[in-house]
C-alpha positions in Angstrom: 44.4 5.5 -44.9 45.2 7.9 -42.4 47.6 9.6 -44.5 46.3 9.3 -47.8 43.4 11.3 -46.0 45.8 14.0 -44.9 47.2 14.2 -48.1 43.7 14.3 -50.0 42.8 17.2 -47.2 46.0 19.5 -47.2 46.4 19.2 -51.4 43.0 19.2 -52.7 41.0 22.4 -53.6 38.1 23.0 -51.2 40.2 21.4 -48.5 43.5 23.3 -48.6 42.0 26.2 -47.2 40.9 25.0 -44.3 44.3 24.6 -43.2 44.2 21.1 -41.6 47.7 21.1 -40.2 48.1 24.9 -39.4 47.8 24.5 -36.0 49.3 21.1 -35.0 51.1 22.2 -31.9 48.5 24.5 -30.8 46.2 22.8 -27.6 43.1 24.6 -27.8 41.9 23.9 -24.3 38.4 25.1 -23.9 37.2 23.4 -27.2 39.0 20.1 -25.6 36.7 20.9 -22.3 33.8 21.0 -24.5 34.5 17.9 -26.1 35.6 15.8 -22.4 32.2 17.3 -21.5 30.2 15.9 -24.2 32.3 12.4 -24.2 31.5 11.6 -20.5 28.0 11.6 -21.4 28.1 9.6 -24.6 30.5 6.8 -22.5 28.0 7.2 -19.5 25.1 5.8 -22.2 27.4 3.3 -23.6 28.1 1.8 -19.9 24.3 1.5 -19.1 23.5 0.1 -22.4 26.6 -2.3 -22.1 25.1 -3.1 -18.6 21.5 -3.6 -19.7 22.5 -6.1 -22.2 24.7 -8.0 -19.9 21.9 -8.3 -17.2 20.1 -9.6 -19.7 22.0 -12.3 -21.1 22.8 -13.0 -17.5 19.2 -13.6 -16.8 19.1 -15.9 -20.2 21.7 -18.2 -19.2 
């Protein structure tokens, strides 16, 4: 799936200019920041809402 959606996005018209692969070697470090920084919050939610709904079958049982 993975390639088929490579191919579909480095062959097709509106795609190929976006140059999907242009850059594969290239580590864009500040845009990965931004990203770490968003994804410590999102798995800090996740945790508490995995926690919640433990307790709470903990409790049930």
């Amino acid at each position: 799936m993975f390639l088929a959606g490579l191919w579909f996005a480095t062959t097709r018209r509106p795609f190929r200019d976006y140059h999907v692969i242009a850059h594969v070697w290239h580590f864009d470090w500040p845009f990965m920041r931004h990203l770490i920084a968003i994804g410590i919050q999102i798995s800090f939610i996740f945790l508490m809402e995995y926690r919640l709904f433990s307790t709470a079958a903990f409790l049930a049982a």
